[in-house]
C-alpha positions in Angstrom: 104.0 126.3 88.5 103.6 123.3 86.2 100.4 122.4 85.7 99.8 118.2 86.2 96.3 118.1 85.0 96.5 115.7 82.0 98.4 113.5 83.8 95.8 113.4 86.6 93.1 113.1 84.7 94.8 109.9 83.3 95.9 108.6 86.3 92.1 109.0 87.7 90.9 106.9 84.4 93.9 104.1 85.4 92.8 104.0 89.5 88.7 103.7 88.5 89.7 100.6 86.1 92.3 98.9 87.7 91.0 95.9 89.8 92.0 94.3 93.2 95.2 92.4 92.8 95.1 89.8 95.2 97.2 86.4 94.1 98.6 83.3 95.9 102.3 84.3 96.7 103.0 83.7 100.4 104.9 85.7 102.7 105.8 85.2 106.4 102.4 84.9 107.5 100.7 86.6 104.4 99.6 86.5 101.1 100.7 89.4 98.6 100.7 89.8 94.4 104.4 89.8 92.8 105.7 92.0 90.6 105.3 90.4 87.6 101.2 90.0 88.4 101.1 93.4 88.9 103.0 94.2 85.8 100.7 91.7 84.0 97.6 93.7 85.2 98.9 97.4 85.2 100.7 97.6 82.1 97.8 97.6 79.3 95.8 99.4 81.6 99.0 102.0 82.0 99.1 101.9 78.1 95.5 102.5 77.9 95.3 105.6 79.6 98.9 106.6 78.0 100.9 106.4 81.1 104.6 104.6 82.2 106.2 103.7 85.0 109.9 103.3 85.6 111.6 102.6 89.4 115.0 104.1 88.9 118.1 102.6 91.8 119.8 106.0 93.5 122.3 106.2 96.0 124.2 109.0 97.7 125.9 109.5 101.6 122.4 108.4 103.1 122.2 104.9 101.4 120.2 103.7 98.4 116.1 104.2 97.5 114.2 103.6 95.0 112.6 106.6 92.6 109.4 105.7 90.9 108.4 108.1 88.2 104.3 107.6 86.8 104.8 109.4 83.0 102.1 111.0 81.1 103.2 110.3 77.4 101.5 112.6 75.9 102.1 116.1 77.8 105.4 115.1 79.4 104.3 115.4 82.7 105.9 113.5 85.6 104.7 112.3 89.1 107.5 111.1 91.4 108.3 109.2 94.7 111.5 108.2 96.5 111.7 105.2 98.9 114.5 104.5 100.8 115.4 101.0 101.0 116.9 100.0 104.8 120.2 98.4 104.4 120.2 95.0 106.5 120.7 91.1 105.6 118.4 88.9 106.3 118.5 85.3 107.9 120.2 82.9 105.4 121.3 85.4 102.7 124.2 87.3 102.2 124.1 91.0 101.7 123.4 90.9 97.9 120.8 88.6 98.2 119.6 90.6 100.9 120.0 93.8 99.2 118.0 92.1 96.0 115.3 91.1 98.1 114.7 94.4 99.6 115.0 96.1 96.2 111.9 93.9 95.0 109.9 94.6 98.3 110.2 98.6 97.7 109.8 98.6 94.4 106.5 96.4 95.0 105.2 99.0 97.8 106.8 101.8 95.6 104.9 101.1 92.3 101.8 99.9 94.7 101.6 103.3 96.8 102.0 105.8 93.8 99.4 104.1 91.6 96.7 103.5 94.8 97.0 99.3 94.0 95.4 97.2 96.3 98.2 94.1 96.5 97.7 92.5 99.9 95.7 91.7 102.7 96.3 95.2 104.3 97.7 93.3 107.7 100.0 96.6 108.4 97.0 98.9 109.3 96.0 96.9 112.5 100.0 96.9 113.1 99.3 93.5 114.0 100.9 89.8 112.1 98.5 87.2 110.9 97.8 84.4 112.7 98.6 81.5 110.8 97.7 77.8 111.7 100.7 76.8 113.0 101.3 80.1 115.2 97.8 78.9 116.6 98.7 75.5 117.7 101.8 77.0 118.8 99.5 79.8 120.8 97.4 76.6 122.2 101.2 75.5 124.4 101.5 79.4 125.9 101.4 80.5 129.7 99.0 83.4 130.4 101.5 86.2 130.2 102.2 84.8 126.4 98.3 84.0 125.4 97.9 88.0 126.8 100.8 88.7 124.0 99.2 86.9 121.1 96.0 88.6 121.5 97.6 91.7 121.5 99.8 90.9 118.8 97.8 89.3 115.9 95.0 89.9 113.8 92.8 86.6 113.4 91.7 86.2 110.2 89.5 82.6 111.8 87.6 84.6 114.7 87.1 81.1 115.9 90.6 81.2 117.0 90.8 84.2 119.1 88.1 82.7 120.8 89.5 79.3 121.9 93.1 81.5 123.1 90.6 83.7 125.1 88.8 80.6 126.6 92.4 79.2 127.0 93.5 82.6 128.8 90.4 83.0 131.0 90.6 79.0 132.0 94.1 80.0 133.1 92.8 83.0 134.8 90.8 81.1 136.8 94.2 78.2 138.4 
């Protein structure tokens, strides 16, 4: 059995000095750092601590994925993960774009996962969306039935907000 040890030992240096990576890019709803400002950040660190990374496109009869190989330059020694990429197109792009656009969002969570980044407001552990402004004053128009489905379904990042919708709700409770 091959031993990984000097590549751990790096990769344990590289995780206790790399920082938080929280920037401004918006998603749907979220914020979330881009590739290139996590290559900006990772990369001396990577070189510091002698490792590389490299994201190499597969396919086969199952569909495409993503492999994403952490190097130790010195020993040799590899550490690697597959993602597979879901084939679908997305609202308002055809299926390259849509097929481009998942390849960056893998290789983001790919890269992300294998190193232990931080990257995003970690919305996906509460399996919940964010409420955004808008949704709320959208929220503020709903029947009870719908309110009861908004609390249920997003995580309030203004706890002010949950609280008018629950007012809201328990005013309709009340008719």
């Amino acid at each position: 059995m091959e031993t990984k040890i000097e590549l751990y030992k790096a990769l344990a240096a590289f995780q206790n000095e790399v920082p938080t990576i929280h920037k401004g890019t918006k998603g749907y709803g979220y914020s979330y750092a881009d590739l290139p400002t996590i290559f900006n950040v990772i990369n001396p660190l990577l070189s510091k601590h002698g490792l590389g990374v490299t994201q190499l496109l597969n396919s086969d009869d199952i569909g495409d994925s993503i492999k994403t190989i952490v190097f130790h330059s010195e020993s040799g020694q590899t550490l690697e993960s597959n993602t597979r990429i879901p084939k679908i197109t997305m609202k308002g792009m055809n299926d390259y774009q849509s097929f481009g656009s998942g390849c960056t969002y893998y290789r983001r969570y790919a890269i992300s996962n294998i190193l232990r980044l931080v990257t995003d407001v970690d919305a996906d552990a509460y399996g919940k969306q964010l409420m955004t402004d808008s949704k709320f004053e959208k929220a503020k128009e709903c029947n009870l039935d719908q309110i009861n489905k908004v609390l249920n379904t997003f995580k309030f990042m203004k706890p002010q907000q949950r609280k008018e919708l629950e007012e809201i709700r328990d005013n309709l409770n009340k008719k």
